[in-house]
PDB file with SEQRES, HELIX, SHEET and CRYST1 records, atoms N, CA, C and O in Angstrom:
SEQRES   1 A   45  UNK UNK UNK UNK UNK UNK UNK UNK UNK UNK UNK UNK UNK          
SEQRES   2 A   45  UNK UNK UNK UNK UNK UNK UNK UNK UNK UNK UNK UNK UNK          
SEQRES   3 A   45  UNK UNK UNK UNK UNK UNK UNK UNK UNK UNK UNK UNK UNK          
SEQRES   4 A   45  UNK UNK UNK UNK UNK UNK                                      
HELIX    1 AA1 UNK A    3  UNK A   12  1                                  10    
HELIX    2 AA2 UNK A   14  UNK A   23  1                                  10    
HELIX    3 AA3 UNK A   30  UNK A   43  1                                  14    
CRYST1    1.000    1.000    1.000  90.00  90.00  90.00 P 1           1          
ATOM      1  N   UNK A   1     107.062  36.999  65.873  1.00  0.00           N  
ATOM      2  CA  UNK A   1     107.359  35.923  66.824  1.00  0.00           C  
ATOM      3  C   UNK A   1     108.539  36.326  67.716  1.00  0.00           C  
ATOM      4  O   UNK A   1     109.417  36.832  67.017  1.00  0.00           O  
ATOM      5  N   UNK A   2     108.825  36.287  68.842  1.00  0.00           N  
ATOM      6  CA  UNK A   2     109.507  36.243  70.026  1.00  0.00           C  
ATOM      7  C   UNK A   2     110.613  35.149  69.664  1.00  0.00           C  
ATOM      8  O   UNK A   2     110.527  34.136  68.970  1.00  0.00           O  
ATOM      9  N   UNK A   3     111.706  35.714  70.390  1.00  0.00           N  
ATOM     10  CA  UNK A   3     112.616  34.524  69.869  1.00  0.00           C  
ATOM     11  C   UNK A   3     112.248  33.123  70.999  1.00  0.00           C  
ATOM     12  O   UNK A   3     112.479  31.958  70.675  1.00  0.00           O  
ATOM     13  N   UNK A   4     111.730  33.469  72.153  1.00  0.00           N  
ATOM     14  CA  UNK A   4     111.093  32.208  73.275  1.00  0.00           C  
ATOM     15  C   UNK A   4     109.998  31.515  72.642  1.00  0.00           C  
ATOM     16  O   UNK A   4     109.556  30.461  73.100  1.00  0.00           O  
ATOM     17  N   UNK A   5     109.508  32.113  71.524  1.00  0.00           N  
ATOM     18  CA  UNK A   5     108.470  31.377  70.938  1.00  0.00           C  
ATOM     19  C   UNK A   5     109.517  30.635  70.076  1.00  0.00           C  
ATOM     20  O   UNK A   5     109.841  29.522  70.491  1.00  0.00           O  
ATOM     21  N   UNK A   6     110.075  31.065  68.979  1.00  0.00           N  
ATOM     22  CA  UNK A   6     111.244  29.973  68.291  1.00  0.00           C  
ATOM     23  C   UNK A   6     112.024  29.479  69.005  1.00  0.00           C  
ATOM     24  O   UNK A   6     112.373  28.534  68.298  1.00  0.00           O  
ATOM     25  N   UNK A   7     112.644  29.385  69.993  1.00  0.00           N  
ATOM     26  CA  UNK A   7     113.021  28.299  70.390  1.00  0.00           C  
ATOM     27  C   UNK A   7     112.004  26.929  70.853  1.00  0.00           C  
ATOM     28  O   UNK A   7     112.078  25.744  70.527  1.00  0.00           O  
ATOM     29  N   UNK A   8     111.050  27.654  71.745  1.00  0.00           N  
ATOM     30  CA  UNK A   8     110.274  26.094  72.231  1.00  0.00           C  
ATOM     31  C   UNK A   8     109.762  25.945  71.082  1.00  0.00           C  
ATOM     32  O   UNK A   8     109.393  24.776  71.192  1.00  0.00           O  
ATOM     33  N   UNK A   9     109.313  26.414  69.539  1.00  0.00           N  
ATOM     34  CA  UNK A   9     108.968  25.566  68.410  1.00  0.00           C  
ATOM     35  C   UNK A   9     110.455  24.745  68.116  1.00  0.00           C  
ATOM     36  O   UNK A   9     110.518  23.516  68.089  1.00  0.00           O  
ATOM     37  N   UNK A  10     111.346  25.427  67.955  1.00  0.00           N  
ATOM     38  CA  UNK A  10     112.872  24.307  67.872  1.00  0.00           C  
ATOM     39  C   UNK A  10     112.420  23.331  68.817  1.00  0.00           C  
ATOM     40  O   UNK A  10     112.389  22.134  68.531  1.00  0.00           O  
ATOM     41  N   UNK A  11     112.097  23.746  69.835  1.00  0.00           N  
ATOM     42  CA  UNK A  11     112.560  22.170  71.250  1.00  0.00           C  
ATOM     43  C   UNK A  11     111.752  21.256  70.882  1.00  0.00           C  
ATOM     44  O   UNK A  11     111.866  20.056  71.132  1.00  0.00           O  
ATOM     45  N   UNK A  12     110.690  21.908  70.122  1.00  0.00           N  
ATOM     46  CA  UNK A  12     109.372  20.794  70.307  1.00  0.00           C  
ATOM     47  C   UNK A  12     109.093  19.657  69.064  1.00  0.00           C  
ATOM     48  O   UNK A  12     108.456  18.604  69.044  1.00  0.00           O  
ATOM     49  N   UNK A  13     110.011  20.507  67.875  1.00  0.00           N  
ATOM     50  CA  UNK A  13     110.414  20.103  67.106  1.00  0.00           C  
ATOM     51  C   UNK A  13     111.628  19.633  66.392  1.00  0.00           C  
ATOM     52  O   UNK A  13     112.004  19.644  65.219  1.00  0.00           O  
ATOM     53  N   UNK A  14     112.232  19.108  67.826  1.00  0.00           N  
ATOM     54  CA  UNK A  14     113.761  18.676  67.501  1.00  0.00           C  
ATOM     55  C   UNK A  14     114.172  17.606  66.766  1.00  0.00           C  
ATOM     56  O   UNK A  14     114.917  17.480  65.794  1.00  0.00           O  
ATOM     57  N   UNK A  15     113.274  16.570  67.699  1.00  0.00           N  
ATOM     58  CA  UNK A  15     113.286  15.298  67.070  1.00  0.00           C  
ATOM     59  C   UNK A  15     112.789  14.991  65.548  1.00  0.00           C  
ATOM     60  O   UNK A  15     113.476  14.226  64.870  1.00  0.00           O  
ATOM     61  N   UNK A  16     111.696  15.529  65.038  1.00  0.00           N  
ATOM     62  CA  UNK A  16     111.478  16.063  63.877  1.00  0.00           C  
ATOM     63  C   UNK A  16     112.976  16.419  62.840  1.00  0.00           C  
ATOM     64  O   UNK A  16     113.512  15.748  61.958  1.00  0.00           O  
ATOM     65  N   UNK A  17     113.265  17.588  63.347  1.00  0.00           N  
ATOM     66  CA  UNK A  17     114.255  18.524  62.623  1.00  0.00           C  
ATOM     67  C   UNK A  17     115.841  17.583  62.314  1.00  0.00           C  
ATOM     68  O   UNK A  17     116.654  17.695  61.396  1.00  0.00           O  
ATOM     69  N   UNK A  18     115.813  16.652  63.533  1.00  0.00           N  
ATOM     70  CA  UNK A  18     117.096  15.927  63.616  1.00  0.00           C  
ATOM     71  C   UNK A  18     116.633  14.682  62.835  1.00  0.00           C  
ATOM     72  O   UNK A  18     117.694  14.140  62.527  1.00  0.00           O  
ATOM     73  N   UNK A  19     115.795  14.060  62.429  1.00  0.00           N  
ATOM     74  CA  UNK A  19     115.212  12.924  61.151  1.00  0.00           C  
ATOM     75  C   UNK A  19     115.559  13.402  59.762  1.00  0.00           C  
ATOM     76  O   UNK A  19     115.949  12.658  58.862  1.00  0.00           O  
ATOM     77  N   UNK A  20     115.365  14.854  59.651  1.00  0.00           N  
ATOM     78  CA  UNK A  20     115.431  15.801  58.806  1.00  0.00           C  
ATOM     79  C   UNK A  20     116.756  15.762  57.921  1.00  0.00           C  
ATOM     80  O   UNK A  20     117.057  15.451  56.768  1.00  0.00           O  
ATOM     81  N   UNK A  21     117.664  16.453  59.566  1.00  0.00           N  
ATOM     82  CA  UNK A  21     119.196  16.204  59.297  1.00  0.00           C  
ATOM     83  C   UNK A  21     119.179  15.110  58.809  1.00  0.00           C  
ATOM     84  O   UNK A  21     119.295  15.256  57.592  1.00  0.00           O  
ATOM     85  N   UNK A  22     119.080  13.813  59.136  1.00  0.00           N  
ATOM     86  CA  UNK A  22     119.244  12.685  59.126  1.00  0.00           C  
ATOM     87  C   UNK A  22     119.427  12.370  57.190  1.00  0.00           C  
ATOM     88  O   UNK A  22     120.288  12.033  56.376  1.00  0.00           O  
ATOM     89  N   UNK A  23     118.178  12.704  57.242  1.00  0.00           N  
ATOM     90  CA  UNK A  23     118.132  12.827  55.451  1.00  0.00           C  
ATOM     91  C   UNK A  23     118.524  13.443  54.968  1.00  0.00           C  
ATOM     92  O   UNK A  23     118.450  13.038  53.808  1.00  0.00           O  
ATOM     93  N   UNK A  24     119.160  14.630  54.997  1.00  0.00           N  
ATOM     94  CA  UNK A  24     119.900  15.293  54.498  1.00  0.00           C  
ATOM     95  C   UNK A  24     121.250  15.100  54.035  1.00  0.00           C  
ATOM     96  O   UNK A  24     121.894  15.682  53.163  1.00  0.00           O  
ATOM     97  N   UNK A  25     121.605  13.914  55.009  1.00  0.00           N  
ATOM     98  CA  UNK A  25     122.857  13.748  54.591  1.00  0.00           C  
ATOM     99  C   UNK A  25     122.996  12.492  53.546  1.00  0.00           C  
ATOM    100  O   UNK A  25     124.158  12.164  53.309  1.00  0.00           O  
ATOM    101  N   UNK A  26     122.144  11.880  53.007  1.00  0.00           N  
ATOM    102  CA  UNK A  26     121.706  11.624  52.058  1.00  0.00           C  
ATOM    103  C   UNK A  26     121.513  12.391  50.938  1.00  0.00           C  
ATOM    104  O   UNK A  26     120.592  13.186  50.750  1.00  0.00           O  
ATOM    105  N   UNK A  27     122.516  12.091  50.123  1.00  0.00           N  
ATOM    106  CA  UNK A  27     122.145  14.057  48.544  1.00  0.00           C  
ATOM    107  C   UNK A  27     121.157  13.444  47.753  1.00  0.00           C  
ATOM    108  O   UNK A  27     121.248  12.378  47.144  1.00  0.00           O  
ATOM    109  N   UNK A  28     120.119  14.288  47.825  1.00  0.00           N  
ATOM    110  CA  UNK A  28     118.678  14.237  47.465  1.00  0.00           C  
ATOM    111  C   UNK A  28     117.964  15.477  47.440  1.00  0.00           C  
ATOM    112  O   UNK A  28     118.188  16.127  48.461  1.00  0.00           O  
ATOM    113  N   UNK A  29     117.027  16.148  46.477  1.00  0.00           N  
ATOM    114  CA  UNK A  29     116.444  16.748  46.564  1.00  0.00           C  
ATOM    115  C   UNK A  29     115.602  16.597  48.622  1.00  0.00           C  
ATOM    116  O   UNK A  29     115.628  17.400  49.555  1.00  0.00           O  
ATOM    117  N   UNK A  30     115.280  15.854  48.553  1.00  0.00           N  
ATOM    118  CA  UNK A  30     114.665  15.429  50.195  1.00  0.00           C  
ATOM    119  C   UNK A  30     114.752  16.471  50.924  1.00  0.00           C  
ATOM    120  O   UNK A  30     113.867  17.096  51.507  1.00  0.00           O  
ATOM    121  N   UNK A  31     115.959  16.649  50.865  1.00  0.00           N  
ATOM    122  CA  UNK A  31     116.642  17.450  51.996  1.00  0.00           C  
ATOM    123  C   UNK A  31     116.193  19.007  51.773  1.00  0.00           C  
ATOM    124  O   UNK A  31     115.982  19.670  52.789  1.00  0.00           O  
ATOM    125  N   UNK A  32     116.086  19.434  50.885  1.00  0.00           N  
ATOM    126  CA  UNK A  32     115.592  21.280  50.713  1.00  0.00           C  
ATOM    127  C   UNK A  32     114.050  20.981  50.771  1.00  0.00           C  
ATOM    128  O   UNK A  32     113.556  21.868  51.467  1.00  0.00           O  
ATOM    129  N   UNK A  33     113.228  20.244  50.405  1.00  0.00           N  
ATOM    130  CA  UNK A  33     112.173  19.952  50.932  1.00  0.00           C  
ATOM    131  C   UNK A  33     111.957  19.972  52.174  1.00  0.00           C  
ATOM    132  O   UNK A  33     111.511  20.962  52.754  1.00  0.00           O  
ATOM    133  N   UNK A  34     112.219  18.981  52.681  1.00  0.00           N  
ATOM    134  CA  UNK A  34     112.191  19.182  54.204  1.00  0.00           C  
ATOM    135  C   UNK A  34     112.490  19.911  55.115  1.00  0.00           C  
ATOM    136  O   UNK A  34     111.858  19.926  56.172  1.00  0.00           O  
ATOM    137  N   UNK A  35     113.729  20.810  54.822  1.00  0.00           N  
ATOM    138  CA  UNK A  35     114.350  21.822  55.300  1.00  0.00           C  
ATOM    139  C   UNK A  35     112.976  23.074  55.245  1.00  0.00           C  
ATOM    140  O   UNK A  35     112.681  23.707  56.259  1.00  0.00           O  
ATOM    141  N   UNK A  36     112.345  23.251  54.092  1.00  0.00           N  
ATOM    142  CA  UNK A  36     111.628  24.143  53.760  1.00  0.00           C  
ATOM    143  C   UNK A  36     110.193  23.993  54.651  1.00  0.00           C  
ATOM    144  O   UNK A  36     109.437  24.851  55.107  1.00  0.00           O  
ATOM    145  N   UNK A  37     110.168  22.738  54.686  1.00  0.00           N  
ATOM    146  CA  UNK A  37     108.418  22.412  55.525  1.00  0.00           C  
ATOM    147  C   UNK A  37     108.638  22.464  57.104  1.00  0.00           C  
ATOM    148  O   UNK A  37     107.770  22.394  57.974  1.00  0.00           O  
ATOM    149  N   UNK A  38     110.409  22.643  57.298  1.00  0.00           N  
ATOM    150  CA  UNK A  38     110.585  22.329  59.068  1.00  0.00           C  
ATOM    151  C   UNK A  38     110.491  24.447  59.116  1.00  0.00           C  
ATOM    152  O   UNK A  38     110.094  25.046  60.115  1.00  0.00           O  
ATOM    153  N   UNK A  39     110.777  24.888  58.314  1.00  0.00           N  
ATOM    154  CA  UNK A  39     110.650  26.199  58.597  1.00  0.00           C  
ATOM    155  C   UNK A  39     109.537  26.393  58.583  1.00  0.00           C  
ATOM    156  O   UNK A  39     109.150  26.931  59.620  1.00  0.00           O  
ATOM    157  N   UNK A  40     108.424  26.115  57.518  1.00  0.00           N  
ATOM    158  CA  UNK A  40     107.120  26.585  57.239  1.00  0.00           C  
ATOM    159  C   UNK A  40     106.094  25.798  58.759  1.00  0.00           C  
ATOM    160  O   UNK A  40     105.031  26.285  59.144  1.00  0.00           O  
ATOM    161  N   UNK A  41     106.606  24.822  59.251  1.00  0.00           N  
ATOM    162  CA  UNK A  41     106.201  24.465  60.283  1.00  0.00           C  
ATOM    163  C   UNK A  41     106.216  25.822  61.342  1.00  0.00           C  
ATOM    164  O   UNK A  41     105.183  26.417  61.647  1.00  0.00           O  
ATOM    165  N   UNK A  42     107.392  26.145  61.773  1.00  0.00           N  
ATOM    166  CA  UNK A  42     108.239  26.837  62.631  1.00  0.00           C  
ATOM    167  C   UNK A  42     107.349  28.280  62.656  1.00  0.00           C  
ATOM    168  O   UNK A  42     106.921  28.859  63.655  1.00  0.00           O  
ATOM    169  N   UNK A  43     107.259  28.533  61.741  1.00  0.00           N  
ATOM    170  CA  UNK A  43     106.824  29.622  61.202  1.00  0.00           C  
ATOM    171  C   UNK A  43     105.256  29.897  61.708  1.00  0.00           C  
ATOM    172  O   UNK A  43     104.785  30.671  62.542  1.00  0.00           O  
ATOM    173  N   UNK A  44     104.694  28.945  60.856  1.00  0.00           N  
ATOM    174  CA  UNK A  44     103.117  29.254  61.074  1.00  0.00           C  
ATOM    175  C   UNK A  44     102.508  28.630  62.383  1.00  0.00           C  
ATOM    176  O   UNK A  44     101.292  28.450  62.443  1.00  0.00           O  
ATOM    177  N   UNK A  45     103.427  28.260  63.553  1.00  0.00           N  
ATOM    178  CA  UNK A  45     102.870  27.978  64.639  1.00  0.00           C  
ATOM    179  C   UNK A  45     102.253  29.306  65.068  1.00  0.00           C  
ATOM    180  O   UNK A  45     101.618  29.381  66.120  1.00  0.00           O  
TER     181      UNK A  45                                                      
END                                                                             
């Protein structure tokens, strides 16, 4: 992947990623979950 390809997956998935944060700051397993599926997202575009 191109790093112009990871970013517009970041852009496109910001709002996503920042809900994410959101829960994260909540201490919960949640948070490495999600962290893990916003990469595996990122990833397999």
């Amino acid at each position: 992947m191109t790093i112009k390809t990871i970013l517009t997956s970041l852009h496109s998935s910001h709002n996503t990623a920042k809900n994410m944060y959101t829960q994260c700051l909540d201490p919960s397993q949640r948070c490495l979950r999600s962290l893990i599926i916003i990469i595996l997202i990122i990833v397999l575009r």
